[in-house]
N, C-alpha and C positions, 0 to 999 in steps of 0.2 A: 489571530486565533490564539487561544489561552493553547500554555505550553501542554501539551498531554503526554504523561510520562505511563506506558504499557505496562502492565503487574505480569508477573508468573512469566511465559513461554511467550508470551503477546508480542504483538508487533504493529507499527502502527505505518502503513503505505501509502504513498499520493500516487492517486492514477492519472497513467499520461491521459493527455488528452488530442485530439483532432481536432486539426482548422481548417474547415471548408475553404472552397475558393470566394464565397461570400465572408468568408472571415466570421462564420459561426463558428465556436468553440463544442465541442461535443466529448464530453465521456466516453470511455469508450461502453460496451455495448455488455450489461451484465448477462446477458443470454450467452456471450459467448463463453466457450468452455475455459480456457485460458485468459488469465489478463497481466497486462504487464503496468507494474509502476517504481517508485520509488520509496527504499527503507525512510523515512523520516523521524524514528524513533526506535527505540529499544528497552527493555529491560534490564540494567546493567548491574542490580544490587544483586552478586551473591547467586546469578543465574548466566552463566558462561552463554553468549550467545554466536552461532556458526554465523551470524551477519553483522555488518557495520549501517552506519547511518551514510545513505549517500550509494548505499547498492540500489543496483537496476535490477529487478527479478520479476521471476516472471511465475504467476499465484493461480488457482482454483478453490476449490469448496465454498462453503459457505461460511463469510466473515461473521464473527458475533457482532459489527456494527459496520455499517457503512453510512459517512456523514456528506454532505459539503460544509465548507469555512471559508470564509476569503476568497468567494467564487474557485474553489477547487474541491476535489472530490475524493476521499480519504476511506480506507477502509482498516479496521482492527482485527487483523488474524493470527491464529495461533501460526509460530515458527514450522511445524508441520504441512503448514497449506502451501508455503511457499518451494515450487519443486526445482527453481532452476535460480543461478546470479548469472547475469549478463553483463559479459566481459567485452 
């Protein structure tokens, strides 16, 4: 995946995923109200941001992008969607 560097307040999260006992890989479920993944990117020029790269958190609202890349599943949200870091 080309490197993606988030502008502004942005943030860029990989969603975990689920593995069946068939060893399907599954997303998890955007209907749900809560989703949890991982910071994989930041905005660090000149915009102080409350998260690191490598945080578990756990996110809602609606992201301004949500991609796959590299068989994974990525979503672009403002640093306000994200309500919780999981320690």
């Amino acid at each position: 995946m080309a490197k993606i560097k988030p502008t502004g307040d942005m943030v860029l999260v990989q969603h975990y995923t689920t593995q069946t006992v068939n060893g399907i890989i599954l997303a998890e479920q955007k209907n749900d109200k809560f989703q949890q993944g991982m910071v994989v990117s930041i905005n660090t020029d000149n915009n102080p941001m409350k998260l690191k790269i490598g945080n578990h958190v756990i996110f809602g609202g609606s992201p301004a992008a949500t991609f796959i890349a590299d068989k994974k599943s990525y979503s672009l949200l403002k640093q306000h969607d994200i309500f919780a870091k999981i320690e």
